[in-house]
PDB file of N, H, CA, C and O in Angstrom:
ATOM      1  N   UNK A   1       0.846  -1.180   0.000  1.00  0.00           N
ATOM      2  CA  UNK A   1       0.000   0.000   0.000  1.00  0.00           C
ATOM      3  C   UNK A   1       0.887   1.238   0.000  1.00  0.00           C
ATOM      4  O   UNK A   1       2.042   1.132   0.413  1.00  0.00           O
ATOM      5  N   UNK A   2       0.462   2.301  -0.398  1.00  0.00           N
ATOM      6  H   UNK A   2      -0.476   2.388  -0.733  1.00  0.00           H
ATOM      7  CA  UNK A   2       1.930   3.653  -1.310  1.00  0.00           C
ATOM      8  C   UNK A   2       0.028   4.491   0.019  1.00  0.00           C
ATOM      9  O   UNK A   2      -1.090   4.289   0.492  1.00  0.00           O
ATOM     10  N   UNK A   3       1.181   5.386  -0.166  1.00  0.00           N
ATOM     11  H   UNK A   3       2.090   5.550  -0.550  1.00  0.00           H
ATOM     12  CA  UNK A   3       0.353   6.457   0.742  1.00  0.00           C
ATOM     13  C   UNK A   3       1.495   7.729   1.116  1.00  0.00           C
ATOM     14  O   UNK A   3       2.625   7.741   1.606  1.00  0.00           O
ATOM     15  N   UNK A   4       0.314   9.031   0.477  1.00  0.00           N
ATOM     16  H   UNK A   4      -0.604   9.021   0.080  1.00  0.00           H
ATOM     17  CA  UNK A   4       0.933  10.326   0.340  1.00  0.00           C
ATOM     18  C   UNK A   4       0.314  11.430   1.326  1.00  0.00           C
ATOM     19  O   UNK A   4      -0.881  11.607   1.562  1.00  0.00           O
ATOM     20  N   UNK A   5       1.383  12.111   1.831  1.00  0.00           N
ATOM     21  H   UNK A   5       2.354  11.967   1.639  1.00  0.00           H
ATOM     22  CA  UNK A   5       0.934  12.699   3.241  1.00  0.00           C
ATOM     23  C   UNK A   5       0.929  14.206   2.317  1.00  0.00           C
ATOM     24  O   UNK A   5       1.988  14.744   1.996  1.00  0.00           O
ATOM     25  N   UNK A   6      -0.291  14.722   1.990  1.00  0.00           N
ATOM     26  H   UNK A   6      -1.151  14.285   2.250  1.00  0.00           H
ATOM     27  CA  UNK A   6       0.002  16.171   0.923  1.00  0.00           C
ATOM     28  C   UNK A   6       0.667  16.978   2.043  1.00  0.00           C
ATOM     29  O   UNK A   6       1.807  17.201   1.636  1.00  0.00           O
ATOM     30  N   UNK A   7       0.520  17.494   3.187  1.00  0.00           N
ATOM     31  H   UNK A   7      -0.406  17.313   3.517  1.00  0.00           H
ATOM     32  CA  UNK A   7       1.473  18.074   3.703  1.00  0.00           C
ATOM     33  C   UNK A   7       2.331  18.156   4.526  1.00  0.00           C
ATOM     34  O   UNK A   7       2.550  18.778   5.565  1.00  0.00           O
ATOM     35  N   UNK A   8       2.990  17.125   3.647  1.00  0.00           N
ATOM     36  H   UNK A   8       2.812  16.619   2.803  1.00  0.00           H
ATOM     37  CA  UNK A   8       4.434  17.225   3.970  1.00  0.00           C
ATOM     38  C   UNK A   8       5.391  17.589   2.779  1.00  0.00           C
ATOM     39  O   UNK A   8       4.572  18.068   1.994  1.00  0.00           O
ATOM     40  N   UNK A   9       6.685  17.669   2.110  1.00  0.00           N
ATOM     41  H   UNK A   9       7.350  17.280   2.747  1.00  0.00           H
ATOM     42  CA  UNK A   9       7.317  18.016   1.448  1.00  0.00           C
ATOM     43  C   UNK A   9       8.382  16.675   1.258  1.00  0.00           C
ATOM     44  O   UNK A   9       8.585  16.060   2.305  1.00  0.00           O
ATOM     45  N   UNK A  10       8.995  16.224   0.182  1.00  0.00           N
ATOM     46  H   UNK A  10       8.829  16.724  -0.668  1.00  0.00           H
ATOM     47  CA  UNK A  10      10.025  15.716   0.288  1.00  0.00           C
ATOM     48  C   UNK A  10      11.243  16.386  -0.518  1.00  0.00           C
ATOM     49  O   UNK A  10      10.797  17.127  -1.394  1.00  0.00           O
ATOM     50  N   UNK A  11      12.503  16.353  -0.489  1.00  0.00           N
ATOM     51  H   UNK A  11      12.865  15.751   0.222  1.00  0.00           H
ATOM     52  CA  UNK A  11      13.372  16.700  -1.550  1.00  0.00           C
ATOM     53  C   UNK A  11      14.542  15.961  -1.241  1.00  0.00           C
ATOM     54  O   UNK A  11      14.887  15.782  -0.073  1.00  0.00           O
ATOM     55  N   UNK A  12      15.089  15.581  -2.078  1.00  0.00           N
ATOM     56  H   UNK A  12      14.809  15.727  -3.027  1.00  0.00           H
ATOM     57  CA  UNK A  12      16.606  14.609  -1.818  1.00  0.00           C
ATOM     58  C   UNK A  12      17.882  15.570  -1.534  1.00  0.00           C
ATOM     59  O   UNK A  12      19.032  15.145  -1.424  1.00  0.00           O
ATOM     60  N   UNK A  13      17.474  17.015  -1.427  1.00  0.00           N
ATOM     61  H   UNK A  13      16.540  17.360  -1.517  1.00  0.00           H
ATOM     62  CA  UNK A  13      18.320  18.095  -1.447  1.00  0.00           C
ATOM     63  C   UNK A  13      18.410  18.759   0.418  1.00  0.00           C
ATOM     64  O   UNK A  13      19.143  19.490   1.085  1.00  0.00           O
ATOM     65  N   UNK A  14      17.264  18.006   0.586  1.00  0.00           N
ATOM     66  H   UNK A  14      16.669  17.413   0.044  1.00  0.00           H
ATOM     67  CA  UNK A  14      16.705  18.495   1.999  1.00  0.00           C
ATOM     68  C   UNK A  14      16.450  17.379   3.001  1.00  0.00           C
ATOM     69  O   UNK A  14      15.409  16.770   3.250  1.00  0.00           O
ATOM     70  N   UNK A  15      17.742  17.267   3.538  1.00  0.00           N
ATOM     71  H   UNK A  15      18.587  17.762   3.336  1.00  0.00           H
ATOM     72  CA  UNK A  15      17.140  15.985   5.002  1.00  0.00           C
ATOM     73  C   UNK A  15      16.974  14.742   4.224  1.00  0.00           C
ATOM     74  O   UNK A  15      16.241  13.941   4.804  1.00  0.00           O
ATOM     75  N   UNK A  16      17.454  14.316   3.031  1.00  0.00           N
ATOM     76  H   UNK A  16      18.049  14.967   2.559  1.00  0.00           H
ATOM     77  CA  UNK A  16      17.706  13.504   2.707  1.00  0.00           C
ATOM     78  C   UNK A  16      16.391  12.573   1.926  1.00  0.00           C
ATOM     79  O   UNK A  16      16.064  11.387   1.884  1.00  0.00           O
ATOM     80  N   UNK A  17      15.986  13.607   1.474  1.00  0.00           N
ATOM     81  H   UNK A  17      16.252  14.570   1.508  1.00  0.00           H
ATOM     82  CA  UNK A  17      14.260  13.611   1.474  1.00  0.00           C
ATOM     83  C   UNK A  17      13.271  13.105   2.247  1.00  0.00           C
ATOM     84  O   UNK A  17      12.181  12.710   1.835  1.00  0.00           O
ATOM     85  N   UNK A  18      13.750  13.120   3.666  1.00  0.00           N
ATOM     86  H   UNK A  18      14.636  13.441   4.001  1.00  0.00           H
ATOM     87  CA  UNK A  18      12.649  12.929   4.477  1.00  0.00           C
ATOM     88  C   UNK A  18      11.718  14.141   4.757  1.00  0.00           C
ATOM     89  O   UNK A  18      12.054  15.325   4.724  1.00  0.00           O
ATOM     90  N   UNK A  19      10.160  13.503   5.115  1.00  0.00           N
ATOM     91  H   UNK A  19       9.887  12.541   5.142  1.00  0.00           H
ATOM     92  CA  UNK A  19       8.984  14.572   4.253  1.00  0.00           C
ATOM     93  C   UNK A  19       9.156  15.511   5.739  1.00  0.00           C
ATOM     94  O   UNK A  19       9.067  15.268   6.943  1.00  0.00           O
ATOM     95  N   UNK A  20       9.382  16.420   5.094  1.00  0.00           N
ATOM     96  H   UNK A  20       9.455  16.618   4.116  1.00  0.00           H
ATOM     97  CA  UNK A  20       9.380  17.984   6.178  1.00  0.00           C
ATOM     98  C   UNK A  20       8.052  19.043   6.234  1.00  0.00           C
ATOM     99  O   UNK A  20       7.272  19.265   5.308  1.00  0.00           O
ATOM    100  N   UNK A  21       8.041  19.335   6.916  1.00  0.00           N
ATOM    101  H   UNK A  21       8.674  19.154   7.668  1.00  0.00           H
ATOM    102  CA  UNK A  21       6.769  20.548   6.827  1.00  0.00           C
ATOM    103  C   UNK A  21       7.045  21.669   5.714  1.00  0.00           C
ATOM    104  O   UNK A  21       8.175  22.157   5.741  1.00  0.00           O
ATOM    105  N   UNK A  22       6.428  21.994   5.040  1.00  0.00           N
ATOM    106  H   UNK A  22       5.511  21.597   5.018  1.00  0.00           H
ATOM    107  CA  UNK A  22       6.925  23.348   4.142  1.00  0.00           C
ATOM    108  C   UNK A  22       7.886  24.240   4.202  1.00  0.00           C
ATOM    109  O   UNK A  22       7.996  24.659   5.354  1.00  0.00           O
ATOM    110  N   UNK A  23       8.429  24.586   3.666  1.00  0.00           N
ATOM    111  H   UNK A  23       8.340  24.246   2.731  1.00  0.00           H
ATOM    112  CA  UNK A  23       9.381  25.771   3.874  1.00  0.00           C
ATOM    113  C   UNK A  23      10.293  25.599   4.907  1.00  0.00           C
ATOM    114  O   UNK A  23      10.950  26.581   5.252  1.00  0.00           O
ATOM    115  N   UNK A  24      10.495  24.279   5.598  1.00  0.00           N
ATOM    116  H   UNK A  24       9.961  23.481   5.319  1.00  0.00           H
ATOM    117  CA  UNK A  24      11.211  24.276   6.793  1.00  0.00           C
ATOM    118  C   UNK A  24      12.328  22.651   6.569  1.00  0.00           C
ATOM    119  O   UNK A  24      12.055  21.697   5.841  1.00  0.00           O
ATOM    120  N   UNK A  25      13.062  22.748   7.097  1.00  0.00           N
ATOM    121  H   UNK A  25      13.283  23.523   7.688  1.00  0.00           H
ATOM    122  CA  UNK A  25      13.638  21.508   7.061  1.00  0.00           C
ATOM    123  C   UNK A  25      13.639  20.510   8.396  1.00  0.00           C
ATOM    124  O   UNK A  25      14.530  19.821   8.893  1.00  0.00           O
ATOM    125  N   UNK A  26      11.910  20.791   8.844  1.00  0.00           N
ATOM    126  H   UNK A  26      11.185  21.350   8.441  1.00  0.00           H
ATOM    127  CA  UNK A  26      11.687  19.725  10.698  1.00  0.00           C
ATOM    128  C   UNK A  26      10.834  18.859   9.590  1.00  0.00           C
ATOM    129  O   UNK A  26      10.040  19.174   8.703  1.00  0.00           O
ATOM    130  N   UNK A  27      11.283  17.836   9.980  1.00  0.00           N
ATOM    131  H   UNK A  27      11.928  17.580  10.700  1.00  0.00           H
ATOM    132  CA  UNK A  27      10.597  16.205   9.528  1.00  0.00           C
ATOM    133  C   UNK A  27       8.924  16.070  10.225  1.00  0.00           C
ATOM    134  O   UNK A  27       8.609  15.889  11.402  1.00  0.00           O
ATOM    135  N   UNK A  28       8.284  16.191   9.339  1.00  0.00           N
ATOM    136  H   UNK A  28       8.540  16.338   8.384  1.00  0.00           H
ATOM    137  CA  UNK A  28       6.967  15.543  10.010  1.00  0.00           C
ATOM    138  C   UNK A  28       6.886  14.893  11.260  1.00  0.00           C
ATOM    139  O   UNK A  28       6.111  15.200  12.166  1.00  0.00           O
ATOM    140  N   UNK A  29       7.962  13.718  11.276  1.00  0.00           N
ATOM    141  H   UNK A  29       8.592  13.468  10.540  1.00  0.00           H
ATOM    142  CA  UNK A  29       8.002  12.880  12.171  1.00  0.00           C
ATOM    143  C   UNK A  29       8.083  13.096  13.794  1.00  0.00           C
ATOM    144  O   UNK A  29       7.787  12.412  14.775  1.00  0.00           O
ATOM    145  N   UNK A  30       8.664  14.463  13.561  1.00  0.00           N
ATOM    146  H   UNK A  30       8.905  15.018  12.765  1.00  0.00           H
ATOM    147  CA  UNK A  30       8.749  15.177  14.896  1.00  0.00           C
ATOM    148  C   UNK A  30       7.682  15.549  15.413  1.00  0.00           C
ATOM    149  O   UNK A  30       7.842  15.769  16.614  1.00  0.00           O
ATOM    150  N   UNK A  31       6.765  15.704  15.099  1.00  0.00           N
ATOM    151  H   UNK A  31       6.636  15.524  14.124  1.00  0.00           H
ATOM    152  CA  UNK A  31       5.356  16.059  15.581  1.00  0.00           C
ATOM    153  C   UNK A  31       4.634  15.346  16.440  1.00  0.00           C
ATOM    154  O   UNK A  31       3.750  15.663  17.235  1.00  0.00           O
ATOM    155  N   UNK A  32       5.389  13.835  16.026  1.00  0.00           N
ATOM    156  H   UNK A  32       6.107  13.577  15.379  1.00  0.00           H
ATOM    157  CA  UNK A  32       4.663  12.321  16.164  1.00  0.00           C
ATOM    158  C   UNK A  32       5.186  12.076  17.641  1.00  0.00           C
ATOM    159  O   UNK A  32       4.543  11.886  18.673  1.00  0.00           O
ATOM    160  N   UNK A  33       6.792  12.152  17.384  1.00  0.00           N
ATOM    161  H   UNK A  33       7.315  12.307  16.546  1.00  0.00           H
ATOM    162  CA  UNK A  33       7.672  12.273  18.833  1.00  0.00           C
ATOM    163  C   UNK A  33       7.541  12.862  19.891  1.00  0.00           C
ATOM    164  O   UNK A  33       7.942  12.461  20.983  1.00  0.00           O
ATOM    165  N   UNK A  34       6.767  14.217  19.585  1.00  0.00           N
ATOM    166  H   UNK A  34       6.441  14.542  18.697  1.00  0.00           H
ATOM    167  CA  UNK A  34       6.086  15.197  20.584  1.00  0.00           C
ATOM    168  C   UNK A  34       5.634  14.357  21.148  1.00  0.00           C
ATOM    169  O   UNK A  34       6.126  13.801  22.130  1.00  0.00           O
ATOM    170  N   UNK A  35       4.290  14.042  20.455  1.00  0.00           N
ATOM    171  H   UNK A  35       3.890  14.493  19.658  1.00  0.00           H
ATOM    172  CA  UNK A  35       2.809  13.809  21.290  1.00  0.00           C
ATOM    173  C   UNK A  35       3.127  12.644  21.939  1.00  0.00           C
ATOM    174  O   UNK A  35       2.502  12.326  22.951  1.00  0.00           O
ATOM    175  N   UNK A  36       4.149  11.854  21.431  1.00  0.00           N
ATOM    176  H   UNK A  36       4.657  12.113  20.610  1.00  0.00           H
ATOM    177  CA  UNK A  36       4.233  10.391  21.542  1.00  0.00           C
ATOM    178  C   UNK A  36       4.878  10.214  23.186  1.00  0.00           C
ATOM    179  O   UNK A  36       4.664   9.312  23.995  1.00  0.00           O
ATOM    180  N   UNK A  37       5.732  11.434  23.313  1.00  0.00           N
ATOM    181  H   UNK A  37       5.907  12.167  22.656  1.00  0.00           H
ATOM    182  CA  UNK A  37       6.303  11.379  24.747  1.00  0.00           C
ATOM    183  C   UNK A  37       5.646  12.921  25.448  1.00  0.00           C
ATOM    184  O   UNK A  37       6.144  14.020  25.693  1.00  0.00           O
ATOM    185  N   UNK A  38       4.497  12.411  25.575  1.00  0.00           N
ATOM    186  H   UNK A  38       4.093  11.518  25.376  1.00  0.00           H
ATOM    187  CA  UNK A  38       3.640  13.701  26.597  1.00  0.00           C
ATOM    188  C   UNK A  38       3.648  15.056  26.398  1.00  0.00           C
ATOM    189  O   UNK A  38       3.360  15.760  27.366  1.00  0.00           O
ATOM    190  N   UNK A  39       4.051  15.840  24.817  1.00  0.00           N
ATOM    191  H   UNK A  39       4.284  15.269  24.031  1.00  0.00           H
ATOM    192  CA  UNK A  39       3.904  16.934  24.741  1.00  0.00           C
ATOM    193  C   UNK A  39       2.791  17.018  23.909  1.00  0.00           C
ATOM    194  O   UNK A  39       2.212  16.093  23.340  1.00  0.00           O
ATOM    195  N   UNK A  40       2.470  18.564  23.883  1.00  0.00           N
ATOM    196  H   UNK A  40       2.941  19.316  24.345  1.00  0.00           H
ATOM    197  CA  UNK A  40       1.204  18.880  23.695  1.00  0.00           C
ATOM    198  C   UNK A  40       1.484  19.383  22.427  1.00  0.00           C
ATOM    199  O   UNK A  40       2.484  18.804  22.002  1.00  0.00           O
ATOM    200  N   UNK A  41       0.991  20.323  21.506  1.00  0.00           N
ATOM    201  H   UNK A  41       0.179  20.793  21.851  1.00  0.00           H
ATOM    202  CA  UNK A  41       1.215  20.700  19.896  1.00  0.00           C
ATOM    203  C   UNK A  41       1.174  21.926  20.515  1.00  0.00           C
ATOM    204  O   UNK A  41       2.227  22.474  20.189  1.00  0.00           O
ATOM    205  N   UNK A  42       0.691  22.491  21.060  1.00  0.00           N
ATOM    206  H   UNK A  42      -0.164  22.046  21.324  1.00  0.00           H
ATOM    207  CA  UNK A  42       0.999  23.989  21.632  1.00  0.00           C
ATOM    208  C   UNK A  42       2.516  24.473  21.912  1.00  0.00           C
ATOM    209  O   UNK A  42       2.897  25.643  21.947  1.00  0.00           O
ATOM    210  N   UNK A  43       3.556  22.923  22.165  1.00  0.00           N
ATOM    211  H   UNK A  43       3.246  21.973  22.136  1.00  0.00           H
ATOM    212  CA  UNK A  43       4.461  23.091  22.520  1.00  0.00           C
ATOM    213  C   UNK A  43       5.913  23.214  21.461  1.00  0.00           C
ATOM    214  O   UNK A  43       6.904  23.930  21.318  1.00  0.00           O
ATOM    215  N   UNK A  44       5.340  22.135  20.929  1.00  0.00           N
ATOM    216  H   UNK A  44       4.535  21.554  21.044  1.00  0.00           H
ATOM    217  CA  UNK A  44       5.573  21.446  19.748  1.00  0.00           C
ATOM    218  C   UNK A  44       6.039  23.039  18.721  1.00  0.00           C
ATOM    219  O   UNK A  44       7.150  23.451  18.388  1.00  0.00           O
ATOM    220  N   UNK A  45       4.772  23.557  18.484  1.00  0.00           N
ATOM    221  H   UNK A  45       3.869  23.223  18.754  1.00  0.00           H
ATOM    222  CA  UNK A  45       4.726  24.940  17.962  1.00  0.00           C
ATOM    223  C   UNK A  45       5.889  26.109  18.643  1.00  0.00           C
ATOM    224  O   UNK A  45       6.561  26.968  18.071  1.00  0.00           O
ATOM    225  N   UNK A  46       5.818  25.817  19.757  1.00  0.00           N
ATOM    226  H   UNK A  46       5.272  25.120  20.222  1.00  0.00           H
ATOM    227  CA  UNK A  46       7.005  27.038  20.917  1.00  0.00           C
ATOM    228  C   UNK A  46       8.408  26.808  20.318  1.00  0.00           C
ATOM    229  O   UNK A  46       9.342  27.563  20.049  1.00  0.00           O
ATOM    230  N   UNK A  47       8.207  25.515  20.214  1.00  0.00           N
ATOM    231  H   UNK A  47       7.447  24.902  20.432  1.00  0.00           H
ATOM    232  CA  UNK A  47      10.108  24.996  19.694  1.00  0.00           C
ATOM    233  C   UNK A  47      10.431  24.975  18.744  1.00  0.00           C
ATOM    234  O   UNK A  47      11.646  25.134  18.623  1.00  0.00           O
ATOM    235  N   UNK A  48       9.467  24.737  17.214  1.00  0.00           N
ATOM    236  H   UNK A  48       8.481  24.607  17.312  1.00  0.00           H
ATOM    237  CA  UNK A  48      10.005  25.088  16.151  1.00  0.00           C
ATOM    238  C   UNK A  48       8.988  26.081  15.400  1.00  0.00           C
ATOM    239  O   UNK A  48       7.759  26.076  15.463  1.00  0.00           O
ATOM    240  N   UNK A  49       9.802  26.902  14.698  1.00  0.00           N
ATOM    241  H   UNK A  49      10.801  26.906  14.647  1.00  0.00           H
ATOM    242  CA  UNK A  49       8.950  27.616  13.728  1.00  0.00           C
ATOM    243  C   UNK A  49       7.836  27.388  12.584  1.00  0.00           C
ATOM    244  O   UNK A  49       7.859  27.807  11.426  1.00  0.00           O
ATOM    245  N   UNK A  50       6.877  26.628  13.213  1.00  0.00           N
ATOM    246  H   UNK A  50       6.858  26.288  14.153  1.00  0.00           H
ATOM    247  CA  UNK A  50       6.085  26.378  12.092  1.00  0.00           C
ATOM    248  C   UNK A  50       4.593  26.515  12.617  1.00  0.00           C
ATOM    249  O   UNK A  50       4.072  26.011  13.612  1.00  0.00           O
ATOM    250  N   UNK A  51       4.065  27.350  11.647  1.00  0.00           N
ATOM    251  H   UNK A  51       4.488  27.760  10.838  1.00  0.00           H
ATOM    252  CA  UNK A  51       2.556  27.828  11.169  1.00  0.00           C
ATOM    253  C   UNK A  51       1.574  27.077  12.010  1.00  0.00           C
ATOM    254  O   UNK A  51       1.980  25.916  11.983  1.00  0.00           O
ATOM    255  N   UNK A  52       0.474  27.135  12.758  1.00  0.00           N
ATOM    256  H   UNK A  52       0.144  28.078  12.781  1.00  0.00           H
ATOM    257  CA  UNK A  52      -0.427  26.039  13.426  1.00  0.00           C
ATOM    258  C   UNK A  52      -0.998  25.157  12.263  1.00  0.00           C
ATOM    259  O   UNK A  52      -1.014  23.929  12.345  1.00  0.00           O
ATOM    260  N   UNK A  53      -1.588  26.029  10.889  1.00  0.00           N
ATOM    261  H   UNK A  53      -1.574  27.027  10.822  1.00  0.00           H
ATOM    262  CA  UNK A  53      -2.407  25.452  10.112  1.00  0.00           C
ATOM    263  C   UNK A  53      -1.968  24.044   9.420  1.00  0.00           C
ATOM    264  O   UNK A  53      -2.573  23.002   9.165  1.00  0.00           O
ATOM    265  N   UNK A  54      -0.233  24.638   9.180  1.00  0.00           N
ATOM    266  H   UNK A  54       0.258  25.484   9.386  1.00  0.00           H
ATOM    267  CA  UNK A  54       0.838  23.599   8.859  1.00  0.00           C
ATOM    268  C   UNK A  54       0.855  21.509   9.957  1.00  0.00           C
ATOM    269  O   UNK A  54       1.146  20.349   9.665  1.00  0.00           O
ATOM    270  N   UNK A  55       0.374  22.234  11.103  1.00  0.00           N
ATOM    271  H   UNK A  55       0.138  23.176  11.340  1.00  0.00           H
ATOM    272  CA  UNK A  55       0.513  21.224  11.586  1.00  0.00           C
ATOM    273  C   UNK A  55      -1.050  20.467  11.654  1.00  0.00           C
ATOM    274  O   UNK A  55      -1.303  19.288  11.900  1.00  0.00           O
ATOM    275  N   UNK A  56      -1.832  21.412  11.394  1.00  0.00           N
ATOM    276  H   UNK A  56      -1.627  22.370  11.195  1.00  0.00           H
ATOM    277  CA  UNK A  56      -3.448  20.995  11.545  1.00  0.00           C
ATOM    278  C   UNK A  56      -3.342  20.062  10.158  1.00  0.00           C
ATOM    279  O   UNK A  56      -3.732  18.902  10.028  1.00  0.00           O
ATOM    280  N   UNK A  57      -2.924  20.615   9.515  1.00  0.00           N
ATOM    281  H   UNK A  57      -2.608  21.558   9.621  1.00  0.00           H
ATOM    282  CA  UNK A  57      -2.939  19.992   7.663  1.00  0.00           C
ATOM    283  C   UNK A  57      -2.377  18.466   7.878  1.00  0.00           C
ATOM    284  O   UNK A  57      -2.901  17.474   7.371  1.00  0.00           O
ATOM    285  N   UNK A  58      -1.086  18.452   8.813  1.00  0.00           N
ATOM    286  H   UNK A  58      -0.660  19.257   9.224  1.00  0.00           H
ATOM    287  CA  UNK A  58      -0.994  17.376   8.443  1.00  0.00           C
ATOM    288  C   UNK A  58      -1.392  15.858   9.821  1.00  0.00           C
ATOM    289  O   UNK A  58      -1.345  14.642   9.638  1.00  0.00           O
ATOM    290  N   UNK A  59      -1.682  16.494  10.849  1.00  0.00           N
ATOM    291  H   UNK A  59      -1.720  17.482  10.998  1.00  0.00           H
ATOM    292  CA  UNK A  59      -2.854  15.666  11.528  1.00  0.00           C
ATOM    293  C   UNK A  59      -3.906  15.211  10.664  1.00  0.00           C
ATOM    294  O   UNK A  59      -4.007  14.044  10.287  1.00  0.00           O
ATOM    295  N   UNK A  60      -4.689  16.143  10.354  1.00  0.00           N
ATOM    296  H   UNK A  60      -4.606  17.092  10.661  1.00  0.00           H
ATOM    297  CA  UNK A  60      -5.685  16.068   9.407  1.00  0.00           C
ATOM    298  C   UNK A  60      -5.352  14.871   7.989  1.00  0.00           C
ATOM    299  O   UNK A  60      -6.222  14.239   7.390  1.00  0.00           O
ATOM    300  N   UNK A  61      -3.862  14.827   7.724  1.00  0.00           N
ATOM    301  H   UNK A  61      -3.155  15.340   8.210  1.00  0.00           H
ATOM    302  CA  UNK A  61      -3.989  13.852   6.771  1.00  0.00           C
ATOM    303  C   UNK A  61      -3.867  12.392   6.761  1.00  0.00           C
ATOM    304  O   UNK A  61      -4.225  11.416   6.101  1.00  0.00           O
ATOM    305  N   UNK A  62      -2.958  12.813   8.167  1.00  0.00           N
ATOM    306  H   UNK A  62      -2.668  13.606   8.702  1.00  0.00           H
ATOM    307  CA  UNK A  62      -2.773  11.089   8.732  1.00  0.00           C
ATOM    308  C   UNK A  62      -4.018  10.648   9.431  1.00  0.00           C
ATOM    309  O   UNK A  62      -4.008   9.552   9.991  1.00  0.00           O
ATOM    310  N   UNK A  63      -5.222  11.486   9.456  1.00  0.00           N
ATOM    311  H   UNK A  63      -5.230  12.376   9.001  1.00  0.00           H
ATOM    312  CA  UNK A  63      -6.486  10.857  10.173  1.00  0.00           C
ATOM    313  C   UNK A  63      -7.408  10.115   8.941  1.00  0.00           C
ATOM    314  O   UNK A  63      -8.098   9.096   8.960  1.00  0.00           O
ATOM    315  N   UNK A  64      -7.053  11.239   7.706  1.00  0.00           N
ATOM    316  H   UNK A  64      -6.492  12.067   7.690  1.00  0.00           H
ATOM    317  CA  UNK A  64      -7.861  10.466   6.579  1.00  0.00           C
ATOM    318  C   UNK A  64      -6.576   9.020   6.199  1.00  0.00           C
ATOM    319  O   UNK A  64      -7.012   7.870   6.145  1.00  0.00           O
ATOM    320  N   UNK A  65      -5.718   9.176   6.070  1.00  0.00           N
ATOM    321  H   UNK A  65      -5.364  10.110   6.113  1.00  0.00           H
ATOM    322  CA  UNK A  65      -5.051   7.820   5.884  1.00  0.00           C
ATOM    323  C   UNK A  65      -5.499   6.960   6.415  1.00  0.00           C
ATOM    324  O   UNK A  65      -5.643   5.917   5.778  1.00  0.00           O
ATOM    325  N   UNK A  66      -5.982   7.031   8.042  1.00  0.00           N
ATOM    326  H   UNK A  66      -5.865   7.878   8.560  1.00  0.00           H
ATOM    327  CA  UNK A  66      -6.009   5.346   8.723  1.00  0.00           C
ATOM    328  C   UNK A  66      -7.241   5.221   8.874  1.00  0.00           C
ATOM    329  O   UNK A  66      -7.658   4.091   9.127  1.00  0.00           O
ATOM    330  N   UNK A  67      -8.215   6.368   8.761  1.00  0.00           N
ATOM    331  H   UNK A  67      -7.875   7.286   8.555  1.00  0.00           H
ATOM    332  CA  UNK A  67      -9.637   6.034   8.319  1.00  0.00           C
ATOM    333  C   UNK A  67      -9.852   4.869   7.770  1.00  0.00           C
ATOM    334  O   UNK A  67     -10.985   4.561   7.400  1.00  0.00           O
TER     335      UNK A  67
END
């Protein structure tokens, strides 16, 4: 099964093309690591520079994925 996370980004120029949030070079995956060890996305947001909507977009896509 192939499955595309629209927001995220990949480039082989950037992090080795692991899929990053837009305009930024933080790996999606970090988001996951947050929540995964007791932080909140409020926080998540404090530590790196990225947009709320950015991170709503891509919650939002991994919820339609495992739907």
């Amino acid at each position: 099964m192939s499955t595309t996370i629209d927001s995220l980004v990949s480039d082989e120029d950037r992090q080795g093309g692991t899929p990053c949030f837009p305009g930024t070079r933080v790996p999606g995956y970090i988001l996951f690591d947050y929540i995964a060890h007791g932080y909140t996305v409020d926080e998540f947001l404090d530590e790196y520079d990225i947009e709320r909507r950015k991170v709503v977009s891509l919650l939002s896509d991994v919820k339609k994925q495992i739907r």
